[in-house]
C-alpha positions as CSV (number, residue, x, y, z in Angstrom):
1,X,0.0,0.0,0.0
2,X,1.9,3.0,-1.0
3,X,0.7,5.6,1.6
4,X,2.8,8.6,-0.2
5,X,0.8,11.7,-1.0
6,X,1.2,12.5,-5.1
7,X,2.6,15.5,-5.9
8,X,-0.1,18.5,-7.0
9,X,0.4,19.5,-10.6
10,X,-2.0,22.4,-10.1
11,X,0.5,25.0,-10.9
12,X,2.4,23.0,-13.6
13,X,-0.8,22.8,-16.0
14,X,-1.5,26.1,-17.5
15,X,-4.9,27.0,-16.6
16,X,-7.4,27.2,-18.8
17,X,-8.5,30.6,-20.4
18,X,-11.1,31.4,-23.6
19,X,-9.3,33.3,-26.3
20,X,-8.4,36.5,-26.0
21,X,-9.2,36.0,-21.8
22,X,-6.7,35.9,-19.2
23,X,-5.9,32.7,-17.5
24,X,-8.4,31.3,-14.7
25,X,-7.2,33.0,-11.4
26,X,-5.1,36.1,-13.0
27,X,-7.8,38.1,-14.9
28,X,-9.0,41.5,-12.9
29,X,-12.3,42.8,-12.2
30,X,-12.5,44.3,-15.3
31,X,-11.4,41.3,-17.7
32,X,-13.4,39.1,-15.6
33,X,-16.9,38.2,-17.3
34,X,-20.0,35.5,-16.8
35,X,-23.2,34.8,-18.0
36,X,-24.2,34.4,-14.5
37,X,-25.9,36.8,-12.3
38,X,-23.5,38.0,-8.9
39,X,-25.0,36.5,-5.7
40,X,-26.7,39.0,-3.7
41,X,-27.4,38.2,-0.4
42,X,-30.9,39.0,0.0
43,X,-32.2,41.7,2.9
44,X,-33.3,40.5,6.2
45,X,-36.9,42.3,5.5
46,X,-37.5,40.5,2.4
47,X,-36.3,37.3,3.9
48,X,-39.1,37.7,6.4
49,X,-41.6,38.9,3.7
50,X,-40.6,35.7,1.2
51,X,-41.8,33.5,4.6
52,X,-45.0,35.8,5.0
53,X,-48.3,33.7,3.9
54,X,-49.3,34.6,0.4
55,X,-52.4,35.9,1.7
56,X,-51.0,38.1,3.9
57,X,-49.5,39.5,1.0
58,X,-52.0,39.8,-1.6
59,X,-53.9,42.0,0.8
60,X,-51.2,44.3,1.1
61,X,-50.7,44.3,-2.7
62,X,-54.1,45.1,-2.7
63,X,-53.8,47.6,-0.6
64,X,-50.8,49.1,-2.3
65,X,-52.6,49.0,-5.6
66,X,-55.3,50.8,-3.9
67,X,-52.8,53.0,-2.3
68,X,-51.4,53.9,-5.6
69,X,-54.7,54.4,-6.8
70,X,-56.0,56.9,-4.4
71,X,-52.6,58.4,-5.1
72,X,-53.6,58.8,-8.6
73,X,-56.8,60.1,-8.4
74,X,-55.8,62.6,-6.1
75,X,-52.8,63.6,-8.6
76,X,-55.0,63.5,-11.2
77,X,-57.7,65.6,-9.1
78,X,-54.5,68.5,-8.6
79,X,-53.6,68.7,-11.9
80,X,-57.0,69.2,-13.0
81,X,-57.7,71.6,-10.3
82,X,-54.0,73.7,-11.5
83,X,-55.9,73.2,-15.2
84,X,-59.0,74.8,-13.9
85,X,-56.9,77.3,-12.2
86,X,-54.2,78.3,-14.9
87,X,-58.0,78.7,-16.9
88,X,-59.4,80.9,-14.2
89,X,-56.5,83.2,-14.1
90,X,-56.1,83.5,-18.4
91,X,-59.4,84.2,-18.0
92,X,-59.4,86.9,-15.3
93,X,-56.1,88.2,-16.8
94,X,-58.5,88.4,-21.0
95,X,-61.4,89.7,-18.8
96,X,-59.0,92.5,-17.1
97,X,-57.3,93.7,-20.7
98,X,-60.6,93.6,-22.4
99,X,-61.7,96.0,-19.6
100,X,-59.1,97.9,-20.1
101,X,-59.0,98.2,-23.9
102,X,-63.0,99.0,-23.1
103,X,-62.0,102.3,-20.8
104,X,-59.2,103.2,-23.3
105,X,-61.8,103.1,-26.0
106,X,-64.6,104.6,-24.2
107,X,-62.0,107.4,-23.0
108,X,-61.4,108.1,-26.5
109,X,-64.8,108.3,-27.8
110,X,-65.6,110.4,-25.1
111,X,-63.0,113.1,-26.0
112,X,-64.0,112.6,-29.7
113,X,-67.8,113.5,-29.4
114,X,-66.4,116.8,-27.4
115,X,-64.1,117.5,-30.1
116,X,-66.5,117.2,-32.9
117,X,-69.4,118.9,-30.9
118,X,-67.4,121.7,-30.2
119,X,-66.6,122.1,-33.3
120,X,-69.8,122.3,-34.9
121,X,-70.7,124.9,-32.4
122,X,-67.9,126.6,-33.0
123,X,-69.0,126.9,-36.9
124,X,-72.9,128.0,-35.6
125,X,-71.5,130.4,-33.7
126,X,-69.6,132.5,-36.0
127,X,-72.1,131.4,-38.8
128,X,-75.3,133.0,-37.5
129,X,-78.1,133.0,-39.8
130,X,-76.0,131.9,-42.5
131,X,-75.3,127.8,-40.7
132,X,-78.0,125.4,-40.7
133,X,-78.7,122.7,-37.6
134,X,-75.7,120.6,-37.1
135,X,-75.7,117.0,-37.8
136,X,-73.7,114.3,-36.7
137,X,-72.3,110.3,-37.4
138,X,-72.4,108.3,-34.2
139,X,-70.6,104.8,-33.0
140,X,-71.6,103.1,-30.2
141,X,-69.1,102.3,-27.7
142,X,-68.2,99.2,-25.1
143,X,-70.6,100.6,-22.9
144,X,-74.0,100.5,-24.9
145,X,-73.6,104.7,-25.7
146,X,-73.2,106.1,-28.9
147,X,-70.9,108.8,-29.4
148,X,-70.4,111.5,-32.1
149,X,-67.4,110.9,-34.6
150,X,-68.2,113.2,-37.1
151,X,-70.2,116.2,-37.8
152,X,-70.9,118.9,-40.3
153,X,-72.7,122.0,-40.3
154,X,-74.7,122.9,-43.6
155,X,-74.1,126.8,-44.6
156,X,-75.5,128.8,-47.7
157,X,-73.9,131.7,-49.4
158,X,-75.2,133.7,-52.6
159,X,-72.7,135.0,-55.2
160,X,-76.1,137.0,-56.9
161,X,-77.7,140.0,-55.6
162,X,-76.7,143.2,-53.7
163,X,-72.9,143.2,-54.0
164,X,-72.5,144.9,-50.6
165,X,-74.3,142.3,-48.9
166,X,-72.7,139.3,-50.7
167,X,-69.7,140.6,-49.3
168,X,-70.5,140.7,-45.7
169,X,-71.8,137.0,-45.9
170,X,-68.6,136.1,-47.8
171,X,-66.7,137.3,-44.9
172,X,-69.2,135.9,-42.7
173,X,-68.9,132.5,-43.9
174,X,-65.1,132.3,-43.8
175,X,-65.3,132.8,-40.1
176,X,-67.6,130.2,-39.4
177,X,-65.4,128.0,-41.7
178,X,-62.6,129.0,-39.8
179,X,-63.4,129.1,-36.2
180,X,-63.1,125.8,-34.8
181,X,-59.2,125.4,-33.3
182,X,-58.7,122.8,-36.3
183,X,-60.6,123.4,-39.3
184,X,-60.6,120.1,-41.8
185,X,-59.8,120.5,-44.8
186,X,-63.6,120.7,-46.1
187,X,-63.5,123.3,-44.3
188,X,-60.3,125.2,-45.3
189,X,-62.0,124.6,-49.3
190,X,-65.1,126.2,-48.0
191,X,-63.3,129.4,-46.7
192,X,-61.4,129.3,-49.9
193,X,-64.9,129.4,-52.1
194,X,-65.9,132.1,-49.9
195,X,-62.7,134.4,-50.6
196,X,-63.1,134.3,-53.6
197,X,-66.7,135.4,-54.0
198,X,-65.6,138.2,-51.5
199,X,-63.1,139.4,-54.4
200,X,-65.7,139.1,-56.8
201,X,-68.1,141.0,-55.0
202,X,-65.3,143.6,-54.4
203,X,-64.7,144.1,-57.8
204,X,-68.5,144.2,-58.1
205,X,-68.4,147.1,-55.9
206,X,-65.4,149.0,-57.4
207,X,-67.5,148.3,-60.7
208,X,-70.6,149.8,-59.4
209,X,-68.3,152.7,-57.7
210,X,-67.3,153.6,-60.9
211,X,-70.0,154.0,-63.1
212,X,-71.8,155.5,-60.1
213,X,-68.9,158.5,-60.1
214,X,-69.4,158.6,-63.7
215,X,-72.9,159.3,-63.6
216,X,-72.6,161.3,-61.4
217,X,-69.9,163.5,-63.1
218,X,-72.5,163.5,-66.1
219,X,-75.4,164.6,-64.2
220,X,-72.9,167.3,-63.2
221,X,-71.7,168.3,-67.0
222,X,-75.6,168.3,-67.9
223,X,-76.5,170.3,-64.9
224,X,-73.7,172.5,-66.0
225,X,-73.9,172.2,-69.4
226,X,-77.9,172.9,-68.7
227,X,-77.4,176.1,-66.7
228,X,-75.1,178.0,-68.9
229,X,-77.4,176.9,-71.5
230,X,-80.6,178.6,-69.4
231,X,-78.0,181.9,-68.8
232,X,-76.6,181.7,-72.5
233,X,-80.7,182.1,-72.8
234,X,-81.3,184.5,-70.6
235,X,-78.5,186.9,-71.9
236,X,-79.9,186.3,-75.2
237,X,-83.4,187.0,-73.8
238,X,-81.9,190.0,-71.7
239,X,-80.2,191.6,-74.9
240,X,-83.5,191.0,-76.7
241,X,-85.2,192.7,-74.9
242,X,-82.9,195.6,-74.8
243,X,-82.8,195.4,-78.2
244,X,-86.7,195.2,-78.3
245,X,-87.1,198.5,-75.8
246,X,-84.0,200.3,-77.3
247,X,-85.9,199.9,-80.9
248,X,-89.0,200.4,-78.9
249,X,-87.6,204.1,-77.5
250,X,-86.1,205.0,-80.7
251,X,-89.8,204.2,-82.4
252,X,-91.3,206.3,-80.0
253,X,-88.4,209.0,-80.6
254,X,-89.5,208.8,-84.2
255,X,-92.8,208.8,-84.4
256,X,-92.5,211.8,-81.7
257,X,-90.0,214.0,-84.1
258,X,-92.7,213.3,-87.1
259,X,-95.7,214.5,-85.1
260,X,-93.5,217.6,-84.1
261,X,-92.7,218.0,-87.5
262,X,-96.1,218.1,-88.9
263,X,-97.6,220.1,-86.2
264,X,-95.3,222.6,-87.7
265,X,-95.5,222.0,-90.8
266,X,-99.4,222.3,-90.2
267,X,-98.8,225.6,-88.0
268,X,-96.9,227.2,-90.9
269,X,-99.5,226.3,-93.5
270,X,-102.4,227.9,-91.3
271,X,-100.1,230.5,-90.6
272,X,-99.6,230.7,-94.7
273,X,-103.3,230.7,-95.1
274,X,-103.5,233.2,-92.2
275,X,-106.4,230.3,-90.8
276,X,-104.1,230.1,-87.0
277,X,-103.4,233.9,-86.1
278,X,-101.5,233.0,-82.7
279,X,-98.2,232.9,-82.2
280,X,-97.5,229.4,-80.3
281,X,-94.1,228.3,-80.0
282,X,-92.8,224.8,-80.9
283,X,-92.4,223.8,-77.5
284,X,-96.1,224.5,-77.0
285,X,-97.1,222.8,-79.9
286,X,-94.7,219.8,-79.2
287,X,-96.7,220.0,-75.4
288,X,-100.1,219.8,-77.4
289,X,-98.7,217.0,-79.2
290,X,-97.7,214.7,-76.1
């Protein structure tokens, strides 16, 4: 019986390694690979729980499930209540800027119906008789109100008749045209119209000026003309009737020498004939005879 221990030839043989592995006992952590799953020692807890009776844990599984359940719902309930909320505040936050853009708008209607309703009465004003009623183009605001946008202010003026007058409505009407603080531009072409109807009116009246002073220079030339005619007449009626008393006198002078002269010539013949014995003198004779 041979009782000698054989030799170990575990370090003679060369151990065995797979290709491109290092040998059985020398590779590292890192070149060391297996298809096997490490042995994990398994926790005291679940030692226990792996010795529990399987109904014992179904109900907690149950419960669990309807842990995570509950869980659920109530996340489920949060974010649907944030939804609601995030809604809720876009909401708020639409309703808040519409209500702003509503005051903004409503400011600025407002100051528009002023504007244009001054401005009509601004044309009235100045216009007098001349303007008609106003009327105006409304838009309703935010607020159920309507307010004036625009406005104009109907006004007549005549180019015919009395050039005087036509010219104190033309000046008239380029007042009313002109008196709001900003006249538009229909109303700059309405002052415009009215200028020039004013020039046309004053040339009228320079016209009428003129022919006026030109009648009026005749009806001086025929009054003049017309009264040195009447004293051109009257001298000629004057010197005819010197003319008329002068050949009147000298008739009378005339006829008086030939009555004197045949009284005498009479007297001498009676004398002649010895009829008129008395001696008269001519100048008693020429008495008899006047």
């Amino acid at each position: 019986m041979i009782t000698n221990t054989p030799p170990s030839f575990a370090n003679a043989v060369t151990p065995f390694s797979p290709q491109g592995r290092q040998p059985v006992g020398e590779e590292t952590g890192e070149n060391r690979s297996t298809p096997l799953a490490p042995v994990v020692e398994t926790p005291e807890p679940v030692k226990s729980e792996n010795r529990r009776a399987p109904d014992e844990r179904r109900g907690e599984v149950e419960q669990r499930i309807q842990l995570d359940d509950r869980q659920s719902e109530e996340a489920d309930r949060d974010t649907e209540q944030q939804r609601r909320d995030s809604d809720a505040r876009q909401r708020d936050e639409l309703e808040q800027r519409q209500l702003l853009e509503d005051r903004q708008q409503i400011r600025l209607l407002s100051e528009r119906d002023r504007e244009v309703r001054s401005h009509e009465q601004a044309h009235q004003t100045a216009g007098g008789n001349l303007v008609g009623a106003a009327s105006f183009t409304y838009e309703r605001g935010p607020d159920g109100n309507s307010y004036a946008v625009g406005g104009e202010v109907p006004i007549s003026l005549s180019s015919s008749g009395d050039p005087e007058q036509v010219k104190e409505n033309a000046q008239r009407v380029q007042q009313a045209a002109l008196a709001p603080a900003e006249p538009s531009s229909q109303d700059r072409r309405v002052a415009a119209a009215a200028a020039q109807i004013e020039l046309e009116a004053q040339q009228d009246i320079t016209q009428l000026a003129s022919e006026a002073k030109a009648m009026a220079k005749a009806e001086v030339d025929d009054a003049r003309e017309s009264a040195q005619a009447e004293g051109k007449q009257r001298e000629e009626a004057r010197l005819a009737a010197e003319t008329d008393a002068r050949d009147e006198a000298a008739g009378r002078a005339a006829e008086r020498d030939g009555n004197i002269g045949r009284s005498i010539d009479l007297n001498q013949r009676l004398l002649d004939i010895g009829v008129n014995t008395s001696a008269s003198s001519v100048g008693d004779i020429v008495n008899q005879q006047a």
